[in-house]
C-alpha positions as CSV (number, residue, x, y, z in Angstrom):
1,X,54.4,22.7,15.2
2,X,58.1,21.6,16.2
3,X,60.0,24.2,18.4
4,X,62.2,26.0,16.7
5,X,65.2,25.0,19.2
6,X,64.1,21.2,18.4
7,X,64.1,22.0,14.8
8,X,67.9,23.6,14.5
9,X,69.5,20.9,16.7
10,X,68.3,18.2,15.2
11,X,69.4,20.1,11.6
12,X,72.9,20.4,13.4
13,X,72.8,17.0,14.4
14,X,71.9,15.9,10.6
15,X,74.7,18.5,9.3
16,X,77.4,16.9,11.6
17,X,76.6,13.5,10.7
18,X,76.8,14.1,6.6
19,X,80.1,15.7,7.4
20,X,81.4,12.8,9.3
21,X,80.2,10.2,6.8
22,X,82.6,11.6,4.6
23,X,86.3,9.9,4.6
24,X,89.6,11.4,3.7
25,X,92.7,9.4,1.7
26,X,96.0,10.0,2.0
27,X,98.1,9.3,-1.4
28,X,100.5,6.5,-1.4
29,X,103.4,8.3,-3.1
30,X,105.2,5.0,-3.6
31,X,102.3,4.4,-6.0
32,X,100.8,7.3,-6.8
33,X,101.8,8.8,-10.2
34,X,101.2,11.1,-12.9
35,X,102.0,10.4,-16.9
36,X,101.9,12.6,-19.6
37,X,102.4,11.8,-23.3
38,X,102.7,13.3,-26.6
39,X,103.3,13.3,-30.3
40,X,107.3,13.6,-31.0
41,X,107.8,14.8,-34.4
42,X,105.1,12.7,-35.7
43,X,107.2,9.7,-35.3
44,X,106.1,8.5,-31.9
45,X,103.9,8.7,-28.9
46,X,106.8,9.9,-25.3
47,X,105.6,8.9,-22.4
48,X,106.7,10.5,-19.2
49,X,106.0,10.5,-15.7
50,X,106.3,13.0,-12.8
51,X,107.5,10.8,-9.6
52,X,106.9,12.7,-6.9
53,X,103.2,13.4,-6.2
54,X,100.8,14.1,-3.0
55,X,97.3,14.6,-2.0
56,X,94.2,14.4,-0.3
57,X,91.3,12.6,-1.5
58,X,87.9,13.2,0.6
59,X,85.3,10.3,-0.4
60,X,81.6,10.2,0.6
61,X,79.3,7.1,-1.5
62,X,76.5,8.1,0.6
63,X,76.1,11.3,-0.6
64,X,77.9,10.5,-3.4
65,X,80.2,13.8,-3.1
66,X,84.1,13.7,-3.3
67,X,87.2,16.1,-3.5
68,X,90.5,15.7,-4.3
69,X,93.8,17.8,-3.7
70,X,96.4,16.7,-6.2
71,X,100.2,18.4,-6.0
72,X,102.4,17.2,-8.6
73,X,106.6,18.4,-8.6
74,X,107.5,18.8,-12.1
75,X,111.5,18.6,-11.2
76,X,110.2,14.8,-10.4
77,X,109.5,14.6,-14.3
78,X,111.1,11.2,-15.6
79,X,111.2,11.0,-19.4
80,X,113.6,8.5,-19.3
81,X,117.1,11.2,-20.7
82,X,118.6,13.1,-17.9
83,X,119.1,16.0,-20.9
84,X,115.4,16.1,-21.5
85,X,114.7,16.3,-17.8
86,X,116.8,18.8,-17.5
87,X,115.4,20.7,-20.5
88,X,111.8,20.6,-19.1
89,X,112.7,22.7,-16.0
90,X,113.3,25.4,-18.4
91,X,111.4,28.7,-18.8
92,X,109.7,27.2,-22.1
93,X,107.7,24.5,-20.3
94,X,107.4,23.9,-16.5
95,X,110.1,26.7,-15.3
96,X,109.8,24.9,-12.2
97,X,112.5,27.6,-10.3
98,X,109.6,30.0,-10.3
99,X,106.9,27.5,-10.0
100,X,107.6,24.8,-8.0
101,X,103.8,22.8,-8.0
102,X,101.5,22.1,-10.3
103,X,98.1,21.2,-8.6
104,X,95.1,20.0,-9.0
105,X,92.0,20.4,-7.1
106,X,88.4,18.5,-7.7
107,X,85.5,20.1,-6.1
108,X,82.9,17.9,-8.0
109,X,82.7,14.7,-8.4
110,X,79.8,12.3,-10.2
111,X,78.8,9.0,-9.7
112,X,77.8,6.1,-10.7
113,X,76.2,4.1,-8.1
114,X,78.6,4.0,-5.3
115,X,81.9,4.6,-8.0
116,X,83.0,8.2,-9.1
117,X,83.4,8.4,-12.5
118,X,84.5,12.0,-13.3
119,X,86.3,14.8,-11.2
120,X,85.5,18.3,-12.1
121,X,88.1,20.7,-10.9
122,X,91.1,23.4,-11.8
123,X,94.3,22.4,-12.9
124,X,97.2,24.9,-12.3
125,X,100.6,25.1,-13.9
126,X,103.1,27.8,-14.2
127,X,100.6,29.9,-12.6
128,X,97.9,29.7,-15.0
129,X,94.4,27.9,-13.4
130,X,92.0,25.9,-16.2
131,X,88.8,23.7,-15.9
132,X,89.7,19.8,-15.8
133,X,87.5,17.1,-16.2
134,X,89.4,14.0,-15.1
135,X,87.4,10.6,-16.4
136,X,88.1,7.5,-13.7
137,X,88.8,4.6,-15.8
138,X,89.2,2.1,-12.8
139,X,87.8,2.7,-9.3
140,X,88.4,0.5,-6.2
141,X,88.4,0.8,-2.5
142,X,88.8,-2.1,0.1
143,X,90.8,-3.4,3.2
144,X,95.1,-2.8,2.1
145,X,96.0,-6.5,2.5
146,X,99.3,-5.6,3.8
147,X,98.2,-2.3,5.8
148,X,95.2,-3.3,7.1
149,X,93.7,0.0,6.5
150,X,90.8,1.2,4.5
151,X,92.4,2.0,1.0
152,X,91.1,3.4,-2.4
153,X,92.8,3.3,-5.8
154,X,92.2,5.1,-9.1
155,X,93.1,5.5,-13.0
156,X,92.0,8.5,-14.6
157,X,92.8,10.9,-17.5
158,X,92.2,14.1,-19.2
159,X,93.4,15.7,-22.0
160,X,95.0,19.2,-22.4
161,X,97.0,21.4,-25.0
162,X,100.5,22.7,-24.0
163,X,99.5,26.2,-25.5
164,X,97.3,26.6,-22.6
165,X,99.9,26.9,-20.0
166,X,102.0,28.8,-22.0
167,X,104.5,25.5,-23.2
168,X,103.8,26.3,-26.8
169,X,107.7,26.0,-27.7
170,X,108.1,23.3,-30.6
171,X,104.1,23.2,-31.7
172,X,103.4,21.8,-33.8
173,X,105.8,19.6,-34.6
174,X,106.1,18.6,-30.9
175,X,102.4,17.8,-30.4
176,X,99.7,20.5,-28.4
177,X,97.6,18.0,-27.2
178,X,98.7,16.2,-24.3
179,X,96.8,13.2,-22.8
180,X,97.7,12.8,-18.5
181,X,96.6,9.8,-16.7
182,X,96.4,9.8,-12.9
183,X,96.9,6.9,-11.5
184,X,96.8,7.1,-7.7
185,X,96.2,4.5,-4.4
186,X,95.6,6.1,-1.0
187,X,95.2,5.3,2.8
188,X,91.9,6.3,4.7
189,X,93.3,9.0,7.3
């Protein structure tokens, strides 16, 4: 039989070791974005984007765990009209005088092999938290060529309904269902 003592530092040891194995990202915001689009009127598919986004990815293949920490500025929204910008602060959708964030944070993430493939996690805006499953489309991590840092980039996307953040104003004839793609790069720490 081991001695105890043995026993819990070498279980330390082993705990401490898993915990540094994991790496954490920093997003790129000159390249990490969000978009969102919808149905307008029937007629045509908007796309948008928010350009002012930041986070934290935290990355382990090993154990093939992972976290992320998404904050996205909805006054950042660019749907190409200054009016329509200006419209989305409003009350109606992303009143962003009362809430200034909308944020995103992964706990879970699954693999395939070494590449994630899905984040589970809670998506928050104007104060109101649901469960997000955001589906990597493209995964890829290697030496920046210009940085010469370790470096990891991402698509993925999810689908939501405006109702569900209480932004139901126009539905249905501005469409409910919303698809958002993620598409982020970011610098290992």
């Amino acid at each position: 039989m081991k001695h105890p003592l043995l026993v819990t530092l070498l279980l330390t040891f082993s705990l401490a070791q898993a915990a540094q194995a994991a790496d954490t990202y920093v997003t790129d915001p000159n390249h990490t974005f969000a978009r969102f689009s919808y149905s307008h009127l029937g007629y045509s598919t908007q796309l948008s984007r928010f350009d002012k986004v930041s986070g934290t990815i935290t990355l382990d293949t090993a154990a093939k765990t992972g976290s992320a920490d998404i904050t996205v500025d909805p006054r950042s929204v660019s749907t190409g009209s200054e009016h329509l910008n200006e419209h989305l602060q409003e009350e109606a959708f992303f009143n962003s005088d009362k809430y200034p964030a909308i944020h995103f944070v992964g706990n879970s993430m699954k693999f395939d092999g070494d590449t994630p493939t899905e984040v589970d996690g809670e998506l928050t805006i104007k104060g109101i938290t649901r469960p997000v499953v955001l589906q990597i489309t493209s995964f890829k991590c290697m030496l920046h060529p210009m940085l010469k840092k370790p470096a990891c980039g991402a698509d993925a996307v999810t689908h939501l309904k405006r109702t569900d953040f209480n932004m139901a104003k126009y539905v249905p004839y501005v469409g409910d269902d919303v698809t958002v793609t993620l598409s982020v790069e970011a610098i290992k720490k």
